[in-house]
N, C-alpha and C positions, 0 to 999 in steps of 0.2 A: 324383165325389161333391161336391153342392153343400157351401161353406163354411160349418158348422157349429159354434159354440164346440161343448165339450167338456161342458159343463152340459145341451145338450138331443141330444146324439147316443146311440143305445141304446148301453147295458152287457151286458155279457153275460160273467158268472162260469164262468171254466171250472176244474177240477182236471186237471193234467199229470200224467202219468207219472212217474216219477223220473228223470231225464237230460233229458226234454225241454226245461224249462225253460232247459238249459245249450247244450243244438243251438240253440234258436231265439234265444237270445244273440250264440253267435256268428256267427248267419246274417245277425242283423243288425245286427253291427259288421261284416262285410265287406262288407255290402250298403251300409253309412252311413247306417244308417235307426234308429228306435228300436226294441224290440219291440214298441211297438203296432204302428206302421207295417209292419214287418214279417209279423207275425199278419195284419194286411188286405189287403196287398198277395198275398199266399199263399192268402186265399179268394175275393180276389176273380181270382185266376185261376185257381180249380178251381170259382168257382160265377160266371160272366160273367153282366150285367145281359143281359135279356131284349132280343131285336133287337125292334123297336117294329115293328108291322105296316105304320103308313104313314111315312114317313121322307120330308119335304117339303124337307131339306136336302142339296148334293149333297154336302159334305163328309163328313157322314155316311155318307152312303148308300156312296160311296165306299171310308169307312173298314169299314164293316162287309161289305162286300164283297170287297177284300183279305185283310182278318179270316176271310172264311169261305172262299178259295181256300187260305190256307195251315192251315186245318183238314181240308178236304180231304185232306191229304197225312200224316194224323194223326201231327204231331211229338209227339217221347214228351213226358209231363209235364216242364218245369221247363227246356228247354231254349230255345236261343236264340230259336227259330221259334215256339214256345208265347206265348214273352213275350209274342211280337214282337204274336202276334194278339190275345192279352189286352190288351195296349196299347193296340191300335187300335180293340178291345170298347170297352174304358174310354173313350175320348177321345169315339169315333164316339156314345156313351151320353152325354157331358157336352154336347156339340153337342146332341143334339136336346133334351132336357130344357134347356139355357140356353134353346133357338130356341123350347120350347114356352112360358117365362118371358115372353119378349121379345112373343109373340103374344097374350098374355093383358091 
């Protein structure tokens, strides 16, 4: 996600269940994250940025490729292997977007 103060990134009001508020606490204080962070880092591995049709970097390319060999192997939600290709979503996502920056 490009660096965004807090003044122009969208809001989005949600109402919790009753307990929830208390699970996603302590999900992340064990994760060492705040609850927002936590809340984001949670959708953006159940909704991954869209792989870009043309990818002119190899790093990326790369990363989204690995990404999609350990989808293949459909690790359950939330586990190591899940992360691991959300991560490599995320990263391989901030590489081309920096690189289409950099070309402009």
């Amino acid at each position: 996600m490009p660096d965004q103060s807090s003044q122009t990134q969208d809001k989005f009001i949600v109402r919790l269940p009753d307990g929830l508020r208390d699970r996603i606490r302590l999900a992340a204080e064990a994760n060492h994250r705040s609850m927002n962070a936590e809340v984001v880092a949670l959708l953006e591995e159940n909704y991954p940025a869209p792989v870009p049709e043309k990818l002119d970097d190899p790093a990326a390319r790369l990363l989204f490729w690995l990404a999609k060999r350990i989808r293949r192997r459909n690790p359950k939600p939330g586990t190591p292997r899940d992360k691991q290709a959300a991560l490599y979503e995320r990263i391989a996502g901030d590489i081309a977007e920096r690189m289409k920056d950099i070309g402009e």
